[in-house]
RODO-2510 file (C-alpha; in nm, 4 decimals, decimal comma):
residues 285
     n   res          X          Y          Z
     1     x     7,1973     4,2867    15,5552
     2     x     6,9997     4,2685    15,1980
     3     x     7,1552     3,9938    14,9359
     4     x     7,1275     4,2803    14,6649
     5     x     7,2925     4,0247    14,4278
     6     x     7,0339     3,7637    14,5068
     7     x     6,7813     4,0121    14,4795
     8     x     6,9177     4,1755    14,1245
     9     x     6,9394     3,8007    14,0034
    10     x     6,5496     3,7037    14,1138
    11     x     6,4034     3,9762    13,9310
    12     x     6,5879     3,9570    13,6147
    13     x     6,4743     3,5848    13,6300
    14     x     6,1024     3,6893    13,7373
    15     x     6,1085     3,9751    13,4507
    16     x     6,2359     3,7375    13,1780
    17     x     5,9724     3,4815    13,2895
    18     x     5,6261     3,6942    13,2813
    19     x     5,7206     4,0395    13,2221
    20     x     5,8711     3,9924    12,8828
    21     x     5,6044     3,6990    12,7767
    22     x     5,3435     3,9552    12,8493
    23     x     5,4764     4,2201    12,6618
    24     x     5,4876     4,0210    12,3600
    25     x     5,0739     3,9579    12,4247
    26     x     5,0264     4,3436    12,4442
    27     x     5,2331     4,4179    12,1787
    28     x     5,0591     4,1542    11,9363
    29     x     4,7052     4,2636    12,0308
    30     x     4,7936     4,6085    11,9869
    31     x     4,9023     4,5340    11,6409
    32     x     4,6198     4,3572    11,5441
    33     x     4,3575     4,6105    11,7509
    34     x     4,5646     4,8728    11,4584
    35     x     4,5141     4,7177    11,1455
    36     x     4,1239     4,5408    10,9885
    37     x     4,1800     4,2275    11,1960
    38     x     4,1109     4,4241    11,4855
    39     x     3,7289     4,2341    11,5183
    40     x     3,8976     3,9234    11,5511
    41     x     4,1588     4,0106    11,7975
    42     x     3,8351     4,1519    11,9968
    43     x     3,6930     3,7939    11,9800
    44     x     4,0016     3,6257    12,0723
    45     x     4,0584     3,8997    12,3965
    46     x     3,7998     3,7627    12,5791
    47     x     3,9177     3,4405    12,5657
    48     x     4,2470     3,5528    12,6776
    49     x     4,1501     3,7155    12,9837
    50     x     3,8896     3,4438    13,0896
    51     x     4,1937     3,2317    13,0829
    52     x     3,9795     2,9671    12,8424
    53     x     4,2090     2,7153    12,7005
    54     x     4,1831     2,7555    12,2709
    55     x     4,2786     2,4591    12,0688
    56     x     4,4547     2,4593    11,7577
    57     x     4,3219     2,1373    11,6078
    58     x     4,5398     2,1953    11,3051
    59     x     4,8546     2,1350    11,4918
    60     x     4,7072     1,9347    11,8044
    61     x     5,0359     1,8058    12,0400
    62     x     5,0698     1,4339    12,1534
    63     x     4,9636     1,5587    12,5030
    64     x     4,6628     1,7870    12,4336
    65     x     4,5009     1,4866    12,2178
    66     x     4,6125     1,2319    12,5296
    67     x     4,4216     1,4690    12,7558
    68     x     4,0964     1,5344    12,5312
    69     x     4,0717     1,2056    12,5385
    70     x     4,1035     1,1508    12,9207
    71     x     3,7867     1,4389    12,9177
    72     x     3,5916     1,2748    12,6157
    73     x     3,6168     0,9356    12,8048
    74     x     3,4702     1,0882    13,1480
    75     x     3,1774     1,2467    12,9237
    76     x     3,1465     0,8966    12,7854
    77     x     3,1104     0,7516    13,1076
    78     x     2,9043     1,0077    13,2668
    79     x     2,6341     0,8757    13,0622
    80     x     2,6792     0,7858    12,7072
    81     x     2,8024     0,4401    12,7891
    82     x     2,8176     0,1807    13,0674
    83     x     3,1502     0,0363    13,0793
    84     x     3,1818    -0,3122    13,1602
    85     x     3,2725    -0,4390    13,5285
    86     x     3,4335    -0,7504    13,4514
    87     x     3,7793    -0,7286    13,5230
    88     x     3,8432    -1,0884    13,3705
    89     x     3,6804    -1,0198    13,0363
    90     x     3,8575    -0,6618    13,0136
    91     x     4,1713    -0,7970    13,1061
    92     x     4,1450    -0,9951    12,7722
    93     x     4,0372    -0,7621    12,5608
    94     x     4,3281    -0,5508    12,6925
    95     x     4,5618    -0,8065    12,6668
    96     x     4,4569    -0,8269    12,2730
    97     x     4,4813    -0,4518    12,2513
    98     x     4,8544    -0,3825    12,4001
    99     x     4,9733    -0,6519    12,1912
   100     x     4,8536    -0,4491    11,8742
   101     x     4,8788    -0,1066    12,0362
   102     x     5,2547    -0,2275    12,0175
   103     x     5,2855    -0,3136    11,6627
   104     x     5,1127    -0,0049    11,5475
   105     x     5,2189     0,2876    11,3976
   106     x     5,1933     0,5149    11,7250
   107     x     5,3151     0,2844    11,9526
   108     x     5,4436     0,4930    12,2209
   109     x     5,0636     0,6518    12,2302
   110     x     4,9214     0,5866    12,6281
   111     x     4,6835     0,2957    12,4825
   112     x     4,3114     0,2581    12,6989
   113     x     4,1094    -0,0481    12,5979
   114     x     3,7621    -0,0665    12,7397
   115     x     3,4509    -0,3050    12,7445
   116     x     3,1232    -0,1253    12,6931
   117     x     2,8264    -0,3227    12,7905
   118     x     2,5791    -0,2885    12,4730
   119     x     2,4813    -0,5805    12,2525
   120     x     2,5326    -0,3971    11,9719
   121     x     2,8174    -0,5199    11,7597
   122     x     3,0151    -0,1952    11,7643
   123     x     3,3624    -0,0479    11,7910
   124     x     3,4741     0,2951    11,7995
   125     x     3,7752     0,5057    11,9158
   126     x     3,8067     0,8846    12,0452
   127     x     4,1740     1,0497    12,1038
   128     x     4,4616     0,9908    12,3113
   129     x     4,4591     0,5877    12,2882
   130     x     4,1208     0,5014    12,3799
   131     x     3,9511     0,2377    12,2256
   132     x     3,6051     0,1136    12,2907
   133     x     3,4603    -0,2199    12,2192
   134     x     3,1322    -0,3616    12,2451
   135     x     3,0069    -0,6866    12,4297
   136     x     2,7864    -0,7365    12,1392
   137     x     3,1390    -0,7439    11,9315
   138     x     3,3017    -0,9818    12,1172
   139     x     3,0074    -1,2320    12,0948
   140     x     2,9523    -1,1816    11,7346
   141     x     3,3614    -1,2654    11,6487
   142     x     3,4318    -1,6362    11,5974
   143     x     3,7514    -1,6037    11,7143
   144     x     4,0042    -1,4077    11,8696
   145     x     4,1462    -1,2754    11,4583
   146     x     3,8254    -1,1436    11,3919
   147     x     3,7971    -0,9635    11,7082
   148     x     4,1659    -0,8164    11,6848
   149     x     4,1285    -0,7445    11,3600
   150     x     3,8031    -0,4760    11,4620
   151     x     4,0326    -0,3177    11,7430
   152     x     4,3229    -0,2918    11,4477
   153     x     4,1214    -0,0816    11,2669
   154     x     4,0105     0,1606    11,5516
   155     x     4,3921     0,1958    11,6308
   156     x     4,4608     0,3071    11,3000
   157     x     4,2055     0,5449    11,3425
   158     x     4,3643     0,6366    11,6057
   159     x     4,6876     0,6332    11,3822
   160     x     4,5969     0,7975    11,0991
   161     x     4,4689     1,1009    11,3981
   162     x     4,0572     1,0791    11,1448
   163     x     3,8604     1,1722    11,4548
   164     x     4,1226     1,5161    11,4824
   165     x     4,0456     1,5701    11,1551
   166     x     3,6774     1,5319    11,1539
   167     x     3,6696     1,7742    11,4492
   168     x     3,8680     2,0293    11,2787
   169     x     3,6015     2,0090    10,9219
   170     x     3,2991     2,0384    11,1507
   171     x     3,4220     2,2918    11,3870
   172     x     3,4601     2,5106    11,0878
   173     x     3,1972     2,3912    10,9227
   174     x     2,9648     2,5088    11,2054
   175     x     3,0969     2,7896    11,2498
   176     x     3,2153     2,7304    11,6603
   177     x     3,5559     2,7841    11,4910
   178     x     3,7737     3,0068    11,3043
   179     x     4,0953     2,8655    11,1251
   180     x     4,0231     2,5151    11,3323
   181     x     4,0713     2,7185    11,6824
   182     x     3,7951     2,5617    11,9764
   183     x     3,7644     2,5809    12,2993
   184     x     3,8441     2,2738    12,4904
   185     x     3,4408     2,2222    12,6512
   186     x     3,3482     2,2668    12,2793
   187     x     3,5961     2,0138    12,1436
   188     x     3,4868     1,7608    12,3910
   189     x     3,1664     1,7738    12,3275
   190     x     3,1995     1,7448    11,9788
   191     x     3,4654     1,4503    11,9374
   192     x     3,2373     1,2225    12,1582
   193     x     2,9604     1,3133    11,9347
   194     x     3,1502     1,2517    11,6016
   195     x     3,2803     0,9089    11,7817
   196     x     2,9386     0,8107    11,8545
   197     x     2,7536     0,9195    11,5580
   198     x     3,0314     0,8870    11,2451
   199     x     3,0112     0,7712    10,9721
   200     x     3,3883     0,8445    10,9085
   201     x     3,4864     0,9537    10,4984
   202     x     3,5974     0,6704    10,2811
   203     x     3,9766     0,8034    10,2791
   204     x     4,0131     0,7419    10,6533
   205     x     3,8126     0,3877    10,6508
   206     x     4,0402     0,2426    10,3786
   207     x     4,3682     0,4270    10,5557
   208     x     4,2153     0,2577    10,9004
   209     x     4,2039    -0,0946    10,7069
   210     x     4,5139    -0,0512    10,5961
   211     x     4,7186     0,0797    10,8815
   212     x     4,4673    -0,2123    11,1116
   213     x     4,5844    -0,4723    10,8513
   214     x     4,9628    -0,3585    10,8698
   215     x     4,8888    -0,3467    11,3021
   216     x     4,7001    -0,7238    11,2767
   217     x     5,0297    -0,8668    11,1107
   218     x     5,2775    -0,7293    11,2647
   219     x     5,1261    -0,8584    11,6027
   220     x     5,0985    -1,2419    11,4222
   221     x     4,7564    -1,2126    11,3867
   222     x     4,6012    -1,4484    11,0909
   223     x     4,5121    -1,1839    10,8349
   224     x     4,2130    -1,3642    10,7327
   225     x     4,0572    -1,2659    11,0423
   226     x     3,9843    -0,8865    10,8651
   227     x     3,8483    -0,9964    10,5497
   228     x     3,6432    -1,3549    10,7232
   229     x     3,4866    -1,0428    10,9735
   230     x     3,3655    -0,8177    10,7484
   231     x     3,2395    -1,1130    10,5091
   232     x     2,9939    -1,2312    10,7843
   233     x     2,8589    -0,9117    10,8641
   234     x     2,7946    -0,8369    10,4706
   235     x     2,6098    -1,1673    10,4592
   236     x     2,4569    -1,1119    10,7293
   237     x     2,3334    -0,7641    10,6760
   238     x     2,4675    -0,5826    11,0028
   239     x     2,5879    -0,2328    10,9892
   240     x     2,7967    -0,1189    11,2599
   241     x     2,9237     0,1990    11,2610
   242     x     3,2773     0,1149    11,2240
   243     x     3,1952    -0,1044    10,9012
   244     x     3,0458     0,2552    10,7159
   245     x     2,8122     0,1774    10,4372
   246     x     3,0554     0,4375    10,2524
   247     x     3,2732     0,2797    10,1535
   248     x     3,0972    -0,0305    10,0999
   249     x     3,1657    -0,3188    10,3131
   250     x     3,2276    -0,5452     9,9526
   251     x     3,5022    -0,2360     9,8224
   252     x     3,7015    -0,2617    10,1209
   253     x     3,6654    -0,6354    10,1464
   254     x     3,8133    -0,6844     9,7891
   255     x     4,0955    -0,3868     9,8962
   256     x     4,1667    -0,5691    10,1876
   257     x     4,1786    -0,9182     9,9565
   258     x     4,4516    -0,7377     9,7413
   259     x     4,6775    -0,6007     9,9992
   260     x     4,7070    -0,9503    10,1668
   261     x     4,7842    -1,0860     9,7883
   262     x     5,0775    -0,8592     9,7862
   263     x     5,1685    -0,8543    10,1441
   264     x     5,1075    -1,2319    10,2434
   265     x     5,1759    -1,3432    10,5960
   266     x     5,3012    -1,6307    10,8213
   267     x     5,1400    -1,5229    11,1169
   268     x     4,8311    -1,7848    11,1854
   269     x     4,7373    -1,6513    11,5667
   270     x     4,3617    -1,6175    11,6630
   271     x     4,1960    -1,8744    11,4705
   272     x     4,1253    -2,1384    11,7285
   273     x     3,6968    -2,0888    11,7569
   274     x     3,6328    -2,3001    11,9765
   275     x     3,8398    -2,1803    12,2357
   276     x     3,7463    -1,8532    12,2012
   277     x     3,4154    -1,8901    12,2468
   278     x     3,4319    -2,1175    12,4899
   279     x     3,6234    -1,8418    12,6920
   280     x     3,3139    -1,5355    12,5341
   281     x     3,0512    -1,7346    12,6596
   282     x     3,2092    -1,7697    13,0208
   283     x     3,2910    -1,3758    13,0219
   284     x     3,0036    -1,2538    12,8353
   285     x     2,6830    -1,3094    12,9444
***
């Protein structure tokens, strides 16, 4: 004997779950396909059918950036970079990076910290919690402040959501995208390019100094550690990417210098040198 009930309830449950979705699709396009937008909708159908995943980098969720940034970091690794195998010296640097991650102002972000092997003394960060930080970084700090202090700032890039941003002006910029809407391969591509090749705008490096700064305190860090990094690099002419020459190194040292002024700290962590170089030099070779 049928369960006509059972059956009567499954398809007003299967109609209200794709037939009625799917109207609304037909019904929009149709709209558009009537009025001068039609071209676009045209473009967009395509899309649609192919079942290609559009972004709208405008209003990007929590999980789409996590995931872009899961895909950015496999490009990354597929050849860009050559992440470090040395589960001691990673540990550390992750160790440093929770302990921030925590204190910043997306702390419930899915943090990644990760050691790339280049002597360069570099940082940089992509989307979705993942942080990068060169071995030519860690041997360039003096201590353990300076080096926090460098993965402070790429969290509040992370923060502050600059690389989402930067996608979003050169997508349209380039024309690959209409009102900041990109397909996923394309938005891959081009964070890990902006990541590797910024330099980022002088709005997000000051907002990234001052949401690290904010990060670098709350976590007990000395706050010296910022302005002390960023002083040896000036005198010492080295230009890494995440120390843009716009804004000048000197501007943001003497913003920096002002916000500790009016926001002084107890917090006197990191500063032991010889320790942590006695621990580099063993990890880093």
């Amino acid at each position: 004997m049928i369960n006509w009930k059972g059956f009567f309830t499954s398809y007003r449950l299967w109609r209200r779950r794709w037939f009625y979705p799917l109207v609304s699709v037909v019904v929009a396009l149709s709209l558009c396909l009537g009025t001068p937008m039609s071209a676009r909708a045209l473009d967009f159908l395509p899309l649609l059918l192919q079942g290609v995943q559009v972004l709208q980098l405008s209003n990007i969720s929590e999980r789409q950036e996590v995931d872009l940034g899961k895909q950015m970091n496999q490009q990354l690794q597929s050849g860009e970079i050559r992440l470090s195998r040395n589960s001691e010296l990673v540990r550390y640097v992750e160790q440093i990076g929770r302990r921030l991650a925590a204190n910043s102002d997306r702390s419930n972000m899915p943090y990644t910290f990760q050691v790339v092997e280049d002597d360069a003394i570099n940082a940089f960060a992509t989307l979705g919690g993942y942080v990068y930080v060169h071995t030519g970084l860690l041997k360039a700090a003096d201590n353990e402040a300076e080096l926090a202090s460098v993965i402070a700032h790429e969290i509040g890039h992370i923060g502050g959501k600059h690389l989402v941003k930067q996608m979003r002006q050169r997508a349209i910029a380039s024309g690959i995208a209409s009102a900041a809407r990109l397909d996923r391969n394309q938005a891959v591509g081009l964070g890990v390019e902006l990541a590797l090749n910024r330099p980022r705008s002088r709005q997000d490096e000051f907002d990234a100094d001052q949401r690290g700064l904010r990060t670098l305190t709350r976590a007990g860090y000395a706050q010296s550690g910022m302005v002390s990094f960023m002083q040896k690099l000036l005198r010492n002419g080295s230009g890494p990417s995440f120390l843009s020459t716009h804004p000048a190194t000197s501007d943001r040292i003497n913003s920096l210098q002002r916000m500790i002024n009016s926001q002084p700290s107890s917090g006197r962590d990191g500063l032991d040198s010889n320790t942590y170089k006695a621990n580099v030099r063993a990890l880093v070779r």
